[in-house]
C-alpha positions as a Markdown table, in Angstrom:
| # | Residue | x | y | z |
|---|---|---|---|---|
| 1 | Unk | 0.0 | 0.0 | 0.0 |
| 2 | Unk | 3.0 | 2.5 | -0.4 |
| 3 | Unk | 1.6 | 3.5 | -3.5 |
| 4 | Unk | 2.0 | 7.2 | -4.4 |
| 5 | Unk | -0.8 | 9.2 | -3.9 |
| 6 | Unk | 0.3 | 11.2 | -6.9 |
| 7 | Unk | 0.7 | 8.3 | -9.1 |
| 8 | Unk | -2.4 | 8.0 | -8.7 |
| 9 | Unk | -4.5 | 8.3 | -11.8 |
| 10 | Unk | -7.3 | 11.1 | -11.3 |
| 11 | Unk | -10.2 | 8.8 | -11.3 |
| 12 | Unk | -8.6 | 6.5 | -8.4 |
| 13 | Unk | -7.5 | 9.5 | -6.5 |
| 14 | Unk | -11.3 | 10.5 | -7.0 |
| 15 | Unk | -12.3 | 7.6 | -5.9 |
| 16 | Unk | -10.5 | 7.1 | -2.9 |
| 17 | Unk | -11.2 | 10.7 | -1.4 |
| 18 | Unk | -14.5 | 9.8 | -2.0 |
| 19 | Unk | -15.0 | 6.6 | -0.3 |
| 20 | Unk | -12.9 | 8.3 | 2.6 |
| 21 | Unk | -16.3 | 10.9 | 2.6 |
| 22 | Unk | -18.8 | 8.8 | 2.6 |
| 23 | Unk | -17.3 | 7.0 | 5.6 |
| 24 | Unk | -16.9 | 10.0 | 7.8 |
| 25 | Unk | -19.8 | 11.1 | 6.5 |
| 26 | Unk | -21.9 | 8.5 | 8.1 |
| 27 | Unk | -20.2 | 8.9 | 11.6 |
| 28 | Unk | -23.0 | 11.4 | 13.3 |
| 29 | Unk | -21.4 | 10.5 | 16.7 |
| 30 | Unk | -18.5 | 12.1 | 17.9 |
| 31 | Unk | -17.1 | 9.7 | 19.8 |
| 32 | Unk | -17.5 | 7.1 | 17.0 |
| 33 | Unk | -15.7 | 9.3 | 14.4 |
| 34 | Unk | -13.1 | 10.0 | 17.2 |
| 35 | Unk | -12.4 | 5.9 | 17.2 |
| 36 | Unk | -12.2 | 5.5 | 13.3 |
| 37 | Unk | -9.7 | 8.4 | 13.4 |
| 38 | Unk | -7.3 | 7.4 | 16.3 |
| 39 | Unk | -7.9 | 3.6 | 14.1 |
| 40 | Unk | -6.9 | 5.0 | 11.1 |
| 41 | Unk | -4.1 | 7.2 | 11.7 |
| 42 | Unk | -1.4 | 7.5 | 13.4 |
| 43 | Unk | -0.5 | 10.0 | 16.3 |
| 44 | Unk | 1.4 | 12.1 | 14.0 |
| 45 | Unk | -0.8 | 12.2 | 11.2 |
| 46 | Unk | -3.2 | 13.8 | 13.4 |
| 47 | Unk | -0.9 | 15.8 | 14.9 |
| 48 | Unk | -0.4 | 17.4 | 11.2 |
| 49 | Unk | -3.7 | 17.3 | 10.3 |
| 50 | Unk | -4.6 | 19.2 | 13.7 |
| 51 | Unk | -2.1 | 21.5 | 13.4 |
| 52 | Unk | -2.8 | 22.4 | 9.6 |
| 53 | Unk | -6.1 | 23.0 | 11.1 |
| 54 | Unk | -5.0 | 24.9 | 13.9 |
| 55 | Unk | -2.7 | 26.9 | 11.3 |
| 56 | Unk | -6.2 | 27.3 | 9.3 |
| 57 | Unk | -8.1 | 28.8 | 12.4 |
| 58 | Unk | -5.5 | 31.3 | 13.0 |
| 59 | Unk | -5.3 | 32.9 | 9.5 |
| 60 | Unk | -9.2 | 32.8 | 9.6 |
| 61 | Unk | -8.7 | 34.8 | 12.7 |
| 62 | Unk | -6.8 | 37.4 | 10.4 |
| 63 | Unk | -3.3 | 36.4 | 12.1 |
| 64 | Unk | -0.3 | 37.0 | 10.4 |
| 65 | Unk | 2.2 | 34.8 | 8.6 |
| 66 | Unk | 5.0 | 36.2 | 10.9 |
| 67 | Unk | 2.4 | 36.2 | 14.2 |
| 68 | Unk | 2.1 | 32.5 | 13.2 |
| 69 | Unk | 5.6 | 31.3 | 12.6 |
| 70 | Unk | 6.4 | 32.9 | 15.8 |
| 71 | Unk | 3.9 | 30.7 | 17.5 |
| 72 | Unk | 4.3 | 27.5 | 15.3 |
| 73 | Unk | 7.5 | 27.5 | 13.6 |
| 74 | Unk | 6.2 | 27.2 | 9.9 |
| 75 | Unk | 7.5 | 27.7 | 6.1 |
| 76 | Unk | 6.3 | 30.2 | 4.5 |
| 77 | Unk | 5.3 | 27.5 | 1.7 |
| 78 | Unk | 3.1 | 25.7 | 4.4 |
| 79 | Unk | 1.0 | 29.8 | 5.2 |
| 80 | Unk | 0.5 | 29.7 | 1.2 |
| 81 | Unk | -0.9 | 26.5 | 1.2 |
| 82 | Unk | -3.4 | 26.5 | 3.7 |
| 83 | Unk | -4.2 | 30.0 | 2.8 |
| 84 | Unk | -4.7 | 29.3 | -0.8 |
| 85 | Unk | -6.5 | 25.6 | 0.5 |
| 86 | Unk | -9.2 | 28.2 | 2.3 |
| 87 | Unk | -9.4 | 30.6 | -0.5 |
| 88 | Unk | -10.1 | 28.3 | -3.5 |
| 89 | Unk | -10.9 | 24.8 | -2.1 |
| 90 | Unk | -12.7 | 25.2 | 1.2 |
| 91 | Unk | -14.9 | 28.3 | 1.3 |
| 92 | Unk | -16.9 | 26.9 | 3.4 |
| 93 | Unk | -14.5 | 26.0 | 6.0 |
| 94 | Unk | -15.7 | 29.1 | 8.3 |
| 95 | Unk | -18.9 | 27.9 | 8.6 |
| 96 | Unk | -17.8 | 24.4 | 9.8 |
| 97 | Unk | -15.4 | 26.1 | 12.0 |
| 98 | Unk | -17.8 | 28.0 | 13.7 |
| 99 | Unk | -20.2 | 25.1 | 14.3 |
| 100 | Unk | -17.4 | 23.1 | 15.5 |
| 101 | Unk | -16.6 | 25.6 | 18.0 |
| 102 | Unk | -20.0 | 26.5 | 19.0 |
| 103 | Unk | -20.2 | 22.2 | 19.5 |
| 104 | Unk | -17.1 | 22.7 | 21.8 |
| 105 | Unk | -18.3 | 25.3 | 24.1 |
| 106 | Unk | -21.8 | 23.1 | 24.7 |
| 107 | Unk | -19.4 | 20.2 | 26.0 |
| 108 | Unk | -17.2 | 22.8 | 28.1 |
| 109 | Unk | -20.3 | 24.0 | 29.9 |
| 110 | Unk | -22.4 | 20.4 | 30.1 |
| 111 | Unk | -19.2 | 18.8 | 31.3 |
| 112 | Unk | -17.2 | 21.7 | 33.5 |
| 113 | Unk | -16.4 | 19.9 | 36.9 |
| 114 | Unk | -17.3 | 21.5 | 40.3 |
| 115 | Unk | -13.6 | 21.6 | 41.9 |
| 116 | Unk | -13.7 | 20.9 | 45.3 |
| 117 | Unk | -12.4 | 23.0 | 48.0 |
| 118 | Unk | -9.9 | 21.1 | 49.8 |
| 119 | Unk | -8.7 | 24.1 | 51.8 |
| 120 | Unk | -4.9 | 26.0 | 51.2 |
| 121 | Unk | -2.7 | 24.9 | 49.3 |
| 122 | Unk | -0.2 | 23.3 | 52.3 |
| 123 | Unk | -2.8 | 23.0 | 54.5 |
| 124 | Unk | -3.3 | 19.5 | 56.3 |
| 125 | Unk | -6.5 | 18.6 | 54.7 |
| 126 | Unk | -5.2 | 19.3 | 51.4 |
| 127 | Unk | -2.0 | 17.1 | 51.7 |
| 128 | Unk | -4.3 | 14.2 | 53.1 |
| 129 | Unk | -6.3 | 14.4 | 50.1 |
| 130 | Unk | -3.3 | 15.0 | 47.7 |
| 131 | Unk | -1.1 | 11.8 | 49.6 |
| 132 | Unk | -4.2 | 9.6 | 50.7 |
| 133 | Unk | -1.5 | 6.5 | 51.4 |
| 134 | Unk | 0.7 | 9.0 | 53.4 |
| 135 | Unk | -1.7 | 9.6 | 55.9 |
| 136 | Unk | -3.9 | 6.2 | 55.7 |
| 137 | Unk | -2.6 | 5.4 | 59.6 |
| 138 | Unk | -3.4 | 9.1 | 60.5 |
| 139 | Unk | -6.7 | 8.8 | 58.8 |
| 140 | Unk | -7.4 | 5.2 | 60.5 |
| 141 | Unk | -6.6 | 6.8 | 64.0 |
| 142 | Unk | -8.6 | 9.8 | 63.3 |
| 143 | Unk | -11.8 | 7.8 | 62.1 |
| 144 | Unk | -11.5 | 5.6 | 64.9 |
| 145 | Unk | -11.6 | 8.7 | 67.3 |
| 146 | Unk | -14.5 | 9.7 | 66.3 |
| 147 | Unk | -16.1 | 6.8 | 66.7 |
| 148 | Unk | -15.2 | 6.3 | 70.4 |
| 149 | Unk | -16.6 | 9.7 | 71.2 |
């Protein structure tokens, strides 16, 4: 399977794209289409596909190709392409970025944690939470106080 994906010819390239659509287009749940990713590829194909994507965001944002490198380290070939990539072959991309986003702030606020209050930062009932196994006899003794009284 180390075929080229330039040597392609047009119609197979088509084809395979394609298929690759359809797939993901099927995948309505998040954490399916999250499986069939991680499945698919490996860590540092996503790590370039997210950053690309991240790279895509930030121009959207009207960032700069200098504001960028600064942050990301990239080539001034890789700015062109994603800027031309936006441009010409994803005009839509804004709107699916913005839906994505909005998606992302629902599960922010339906899944925020309440943090617990476990007192100062060095205070005793913080470094018995922190180091359960450090204070288990502590803890034992103290339990069993309470009970006797």
């Amino acid at each position: 399977m180390s075929k080229n994906f330039q040597k392609l010819h047009h119609r197979e390239q088509k084809m395979l794209l394609d298929t690759l659509k359809h797939i993901e287009g099927k995948m309505s749940d998040p954490a399916l289409s999250n499986t069939f990713l991680n499945s698919l590829l490996t860590e540092k194909e996503r790590f370039a596909i997210a950053r690309r994507l991240l790279i895509a965001s930030m121009i959207q944002r009207g960032d700069t190709y200098r504001a960028i490198n600064e942050k990301l380290s990239i080539s001034p070939n890789t700015f062109t392409t994603i800027k031309k990539w936006l441009e010409e072959e994803l005009p839509d991309y804004q709107t699916a970025l913005e839906h994505t986003e909005k998606a992302a702030c629902k599960r922010a606020i339906s899944h925020t944690p309440q943090k617990k209050d476990y007192g100062a930062p060095f205070s005793m009932q913080r470094l018995k939470h922190s180091y359960p196994a450090h204070f288990l006899l502590f803890t034992l003794a103290e339990t069993l106080f309470t009970k006797m009284k």
